[in-house]
C-alpha positions in Angstrom: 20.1 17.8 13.3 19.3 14.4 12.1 18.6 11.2 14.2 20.0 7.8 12.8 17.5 4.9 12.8 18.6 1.8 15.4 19.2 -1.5 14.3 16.1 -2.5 15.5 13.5 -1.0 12.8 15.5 -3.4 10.5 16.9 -6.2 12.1 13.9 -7.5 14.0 11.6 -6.4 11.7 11.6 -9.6 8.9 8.6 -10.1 7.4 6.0 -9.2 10.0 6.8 -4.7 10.7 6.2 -4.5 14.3 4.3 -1.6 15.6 5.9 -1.3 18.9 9.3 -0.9 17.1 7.9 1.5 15.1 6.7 3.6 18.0 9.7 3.4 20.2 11.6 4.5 16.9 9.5 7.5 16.4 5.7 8.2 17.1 5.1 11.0 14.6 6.5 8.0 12.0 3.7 5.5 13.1 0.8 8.5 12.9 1.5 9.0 9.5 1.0 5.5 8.7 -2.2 5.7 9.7 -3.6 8.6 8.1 -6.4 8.4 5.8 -5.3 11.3 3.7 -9.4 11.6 2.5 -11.1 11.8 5.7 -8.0 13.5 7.4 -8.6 10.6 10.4 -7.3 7.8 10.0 -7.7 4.6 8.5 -10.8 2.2 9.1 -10.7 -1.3 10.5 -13.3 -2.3 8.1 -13.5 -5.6 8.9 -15.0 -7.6 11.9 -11.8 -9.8 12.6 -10.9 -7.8 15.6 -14.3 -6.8 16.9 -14.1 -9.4 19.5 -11.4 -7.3 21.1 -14.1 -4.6 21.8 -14.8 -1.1 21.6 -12.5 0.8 19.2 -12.1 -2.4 17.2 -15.2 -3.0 14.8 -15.3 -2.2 11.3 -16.5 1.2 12.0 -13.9 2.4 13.8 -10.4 3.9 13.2 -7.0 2.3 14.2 -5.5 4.5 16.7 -1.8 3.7 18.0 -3.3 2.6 21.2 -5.0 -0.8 19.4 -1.9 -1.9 17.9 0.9 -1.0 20.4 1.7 -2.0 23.9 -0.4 -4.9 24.7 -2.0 -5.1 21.5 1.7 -4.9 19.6 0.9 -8.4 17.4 -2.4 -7.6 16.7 -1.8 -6.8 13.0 0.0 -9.9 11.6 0.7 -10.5 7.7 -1.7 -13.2 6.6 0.3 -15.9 6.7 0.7 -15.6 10.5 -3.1 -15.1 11.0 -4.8 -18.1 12.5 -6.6 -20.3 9.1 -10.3 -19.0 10.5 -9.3 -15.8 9.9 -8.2 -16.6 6.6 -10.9 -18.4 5.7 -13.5 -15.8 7.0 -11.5 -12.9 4.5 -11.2 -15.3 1.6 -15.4 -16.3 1.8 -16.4 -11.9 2.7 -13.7 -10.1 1.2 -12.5 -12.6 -1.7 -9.1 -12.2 -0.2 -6.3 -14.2 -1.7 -2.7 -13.7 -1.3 -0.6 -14.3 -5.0 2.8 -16.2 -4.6 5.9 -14.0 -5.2 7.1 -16.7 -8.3 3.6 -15.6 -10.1 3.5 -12.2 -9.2 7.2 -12.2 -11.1 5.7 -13.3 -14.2 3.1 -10.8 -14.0 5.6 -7.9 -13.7 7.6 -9.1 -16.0 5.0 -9.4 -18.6 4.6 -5.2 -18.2 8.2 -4.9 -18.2 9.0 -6.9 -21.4 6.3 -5.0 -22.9 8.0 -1.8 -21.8 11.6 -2.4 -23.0 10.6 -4.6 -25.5 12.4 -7.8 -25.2 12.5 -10.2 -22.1 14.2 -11.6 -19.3 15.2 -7.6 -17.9 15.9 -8.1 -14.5 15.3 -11.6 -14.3 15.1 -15.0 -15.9 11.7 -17.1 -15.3 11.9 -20.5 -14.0 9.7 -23.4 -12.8 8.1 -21.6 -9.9 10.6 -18.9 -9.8 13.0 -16.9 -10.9 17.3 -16.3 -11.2 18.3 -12.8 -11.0 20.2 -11.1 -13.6 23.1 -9.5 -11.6 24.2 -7.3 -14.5 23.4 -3.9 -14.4 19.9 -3.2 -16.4 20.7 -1.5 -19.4 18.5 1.1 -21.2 18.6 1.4 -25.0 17.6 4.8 -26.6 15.1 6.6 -26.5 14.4 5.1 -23.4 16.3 6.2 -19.8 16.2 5.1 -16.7 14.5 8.1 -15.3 11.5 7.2 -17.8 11.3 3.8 -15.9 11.3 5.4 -12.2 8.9 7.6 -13.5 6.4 5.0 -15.1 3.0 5.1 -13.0 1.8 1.4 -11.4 -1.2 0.7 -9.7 -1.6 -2.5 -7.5 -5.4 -2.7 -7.1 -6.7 -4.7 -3.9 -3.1 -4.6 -2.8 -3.2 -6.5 0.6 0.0 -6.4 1.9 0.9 -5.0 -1.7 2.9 -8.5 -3.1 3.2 -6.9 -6.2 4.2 -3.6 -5.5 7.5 -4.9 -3.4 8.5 -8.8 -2.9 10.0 -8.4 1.3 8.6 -11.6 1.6 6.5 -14.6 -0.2 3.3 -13.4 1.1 1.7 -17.2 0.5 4.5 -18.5 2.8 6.4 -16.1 4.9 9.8 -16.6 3.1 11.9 -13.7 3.6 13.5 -12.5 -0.5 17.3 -11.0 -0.5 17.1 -7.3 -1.4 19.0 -8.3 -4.7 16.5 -10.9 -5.8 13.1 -8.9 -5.1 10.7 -8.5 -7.9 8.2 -5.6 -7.1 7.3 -2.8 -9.0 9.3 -0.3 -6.2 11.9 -3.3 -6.0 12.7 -2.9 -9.3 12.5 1.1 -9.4 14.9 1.3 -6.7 16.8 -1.5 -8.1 17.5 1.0 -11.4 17.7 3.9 -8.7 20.7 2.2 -7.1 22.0 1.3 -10.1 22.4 4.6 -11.8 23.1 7.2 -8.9 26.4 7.9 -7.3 25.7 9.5 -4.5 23.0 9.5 -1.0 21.5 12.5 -2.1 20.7 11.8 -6.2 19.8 8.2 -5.1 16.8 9.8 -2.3 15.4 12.0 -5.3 15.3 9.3 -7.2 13.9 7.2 -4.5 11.2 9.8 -3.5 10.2 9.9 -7.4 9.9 6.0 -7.3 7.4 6.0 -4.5 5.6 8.7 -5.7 5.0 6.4 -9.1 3.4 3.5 -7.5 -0.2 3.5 -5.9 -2.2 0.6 -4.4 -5.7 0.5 -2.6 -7.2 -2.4 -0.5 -10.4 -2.2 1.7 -8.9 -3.7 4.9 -7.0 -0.8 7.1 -4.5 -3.5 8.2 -3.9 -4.6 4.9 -3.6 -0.6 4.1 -1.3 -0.8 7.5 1.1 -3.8 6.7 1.4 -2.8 2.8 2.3 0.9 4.1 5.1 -0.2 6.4 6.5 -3.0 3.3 6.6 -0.6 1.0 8.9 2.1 4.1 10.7 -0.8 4.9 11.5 -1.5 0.9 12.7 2.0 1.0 15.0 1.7 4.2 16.7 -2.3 2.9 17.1 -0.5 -0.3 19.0 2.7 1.1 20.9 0.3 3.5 22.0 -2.4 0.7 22.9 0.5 -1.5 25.4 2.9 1.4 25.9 0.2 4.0 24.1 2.9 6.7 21.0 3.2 7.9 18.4 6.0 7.1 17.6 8.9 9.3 14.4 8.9 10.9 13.9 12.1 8.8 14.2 10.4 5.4 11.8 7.8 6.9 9.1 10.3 7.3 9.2 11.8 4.0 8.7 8.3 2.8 5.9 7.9 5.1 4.1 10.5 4.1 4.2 10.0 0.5 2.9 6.6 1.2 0.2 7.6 3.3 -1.2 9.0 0.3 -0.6 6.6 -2.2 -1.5 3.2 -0.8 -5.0 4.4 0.5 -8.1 2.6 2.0 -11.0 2.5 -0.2 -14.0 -0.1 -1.4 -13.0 -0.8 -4.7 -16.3 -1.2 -5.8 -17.2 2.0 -4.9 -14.5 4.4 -5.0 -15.4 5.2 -2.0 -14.3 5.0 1.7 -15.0 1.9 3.2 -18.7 2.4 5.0 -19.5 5.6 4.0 -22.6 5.6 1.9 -25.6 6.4 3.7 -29.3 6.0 3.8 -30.7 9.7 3.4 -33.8 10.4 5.4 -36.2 13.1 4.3 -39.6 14.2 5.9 -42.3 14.4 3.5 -45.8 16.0 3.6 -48.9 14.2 2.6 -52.5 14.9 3.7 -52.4 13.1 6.6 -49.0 15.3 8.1 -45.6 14.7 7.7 -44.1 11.1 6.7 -40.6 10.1 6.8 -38.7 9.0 3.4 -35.8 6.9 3.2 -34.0 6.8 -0.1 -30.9 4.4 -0.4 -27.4 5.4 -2.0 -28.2 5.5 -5.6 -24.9 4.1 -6.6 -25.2 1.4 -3.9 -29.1 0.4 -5.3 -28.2 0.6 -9.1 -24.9 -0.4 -8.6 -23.1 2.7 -10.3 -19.7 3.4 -9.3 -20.4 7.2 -10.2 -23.5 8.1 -8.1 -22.5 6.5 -4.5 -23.4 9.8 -2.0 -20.5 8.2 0.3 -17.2 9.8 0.7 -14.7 9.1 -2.5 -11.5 8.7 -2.1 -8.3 11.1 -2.5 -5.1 10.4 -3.6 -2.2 12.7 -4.3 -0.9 13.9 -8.3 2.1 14.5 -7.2 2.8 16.3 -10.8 0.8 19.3 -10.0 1.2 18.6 -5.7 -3.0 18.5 -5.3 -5.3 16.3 -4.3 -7.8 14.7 -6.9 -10.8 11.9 -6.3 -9.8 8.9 -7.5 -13.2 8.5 -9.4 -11.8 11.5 -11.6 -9.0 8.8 -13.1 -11.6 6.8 -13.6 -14.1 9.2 -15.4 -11.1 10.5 -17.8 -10.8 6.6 -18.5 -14.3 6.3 -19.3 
């Protein structure tokens, strides 16, 4: 048996996904969106901005459904709707600063012409924006459409994950029509929609597109709100493309396959956020026992391969098991 979604989740969503909505659509769908697929809690605040809200709200601590429902329903707010101190204090401790939608365009397309090998794919460039081509995009051998759902993109220090899928100008708030998006997963599902015939093709397709894109911030309500863009991409998309709205179901196979590919994580580290440690030894001399304190030796030489925190998982979906991030990395290297 399969339970539609209400209006709601969509039509008072716009740009700001509230949590309260989420919950009265379906709890289980809300958990998932706060997992921390590494720790097998859930995410961290990491980040003083709520801390003067009290216990359960310092950087330390994990989001539970209870801080950001109920009374505390607007708590997590996309950055444009948080107050300008709190922007300010993010931008001077966390460097955090958002990318309008026309430049974040130009970027993707910039990977995209590189991909197909000419320009102007899904959409022409213009002075501070863009005008979507409204013809289907076409794919010239060897090259399918399956290769592009299936080519892996990483957003790094997503935030609310701009580049990963265009709901909304995250500099100003503007809502963007479905058809004139510009993400990575807008333009996946864009191809997906464009090249399936029927509900259940297009959700394997759909499910292979999210599995392809992966993004990683510090911040859990940045982890939070770029979670719930990205489910919300997937249920406009699905609703554009069959004029229904997706089961509750569908949503939390999304769900989880986000939950594990937009993860929380210091990016300097490679780590989760707070988790390296000063180790404490006792030591023997001649005058009895001493106590040693030796510092994170990737924090003190600043090595991204010798922190003693917790590194972070993420999911390969190819082979269905978990692998530590750093392990990209060290193939990389």
């Amino acid at each position: 048996m399969t339970t539609s979604v209400k209006k709601p989740f969509l039509h008072e969503m716009n740009t700001d996904v509230k949590e309260n909505q989420l919950l009265k659509l379906n709890e289980q769908l809300l958990s998932v969106l706060l997992k921390d697929r590494t720790t097998h809690n859930n995410i961290l605040w990491a980040t003083n901005n709520y801390a003067q809200k009290g216990e359960g709200f310092r950087d330390k601590d994990v989001i539970s459904i209870v801080h950001i429902t109920g009374k505390n329903g607007n708590i997590i707010k996309p950055r444009i709707n948080k107050s300008k101190e709190t922007q300010l204090t993010r931008i001077k401790e966390n460097a955090e600063v958002f990318t309008p939608a026309w430049v974040c365009n130009q970027q993707n397309n910039l990977i995209d012409n590189a991909w197909f090998g000419r320009k102007d794919v899904f959409n022409k460039e213009t002075q501070e924006g863009w005008r979507t081509i409204k013809r289907p995009i076409p794919f010239d051998e060897p090259i399918t459409w399956q290769d592009y759902v299936r080519l892996t993109r990483l957003e790094i220090a997503c935030g609310e994950a701009p580049y990963l899928t265009s709901r909304y100008d995250a500099t100003t708030g503007v809502p963007i029509a479905v058809e004139d998006r510009i993400g990575l997963l807008d333009r996946k599902l864009r191809v997906v929609s464009e090249n399936t015939r029927n509900q259940e093709d297009w959700f394997v397709w759909a499910k292979i597109a999210c599995k392809h894109i992966y993004g990683y911030d510090l911040q859990g309500d940045n982890v939070l709100l770029a979670r719930e863009n990205l489910l919300l991409t997937f249920a406009e998309y699905y609703t554009a493309r069959f004029s229904a709205l997706p089961t509750t179901e569908l949503l939390l196979e999304i769900a989880e396959i986000l939950s594990w590919n937009i993860w929380q994580m210091d990016g300097l580290k490679g780590v989760v956020p707070n988790s390296c440690y000063i180790e404490e030894k006792l030591s023997q001399d001649l005058f009895g026992s001493i106590s040693v304190k030796k510092e994170c030796e990737g924090c003190a030489k600043n090595n991204i391969y010798k922190h003693n925190g917790v590194y972070s998982t993420i999911m390969d979906w190819q082979s269905g098991v978990p692998i530590k991030f750093i392990e990209l990395l060290k193939k990389e290297k």
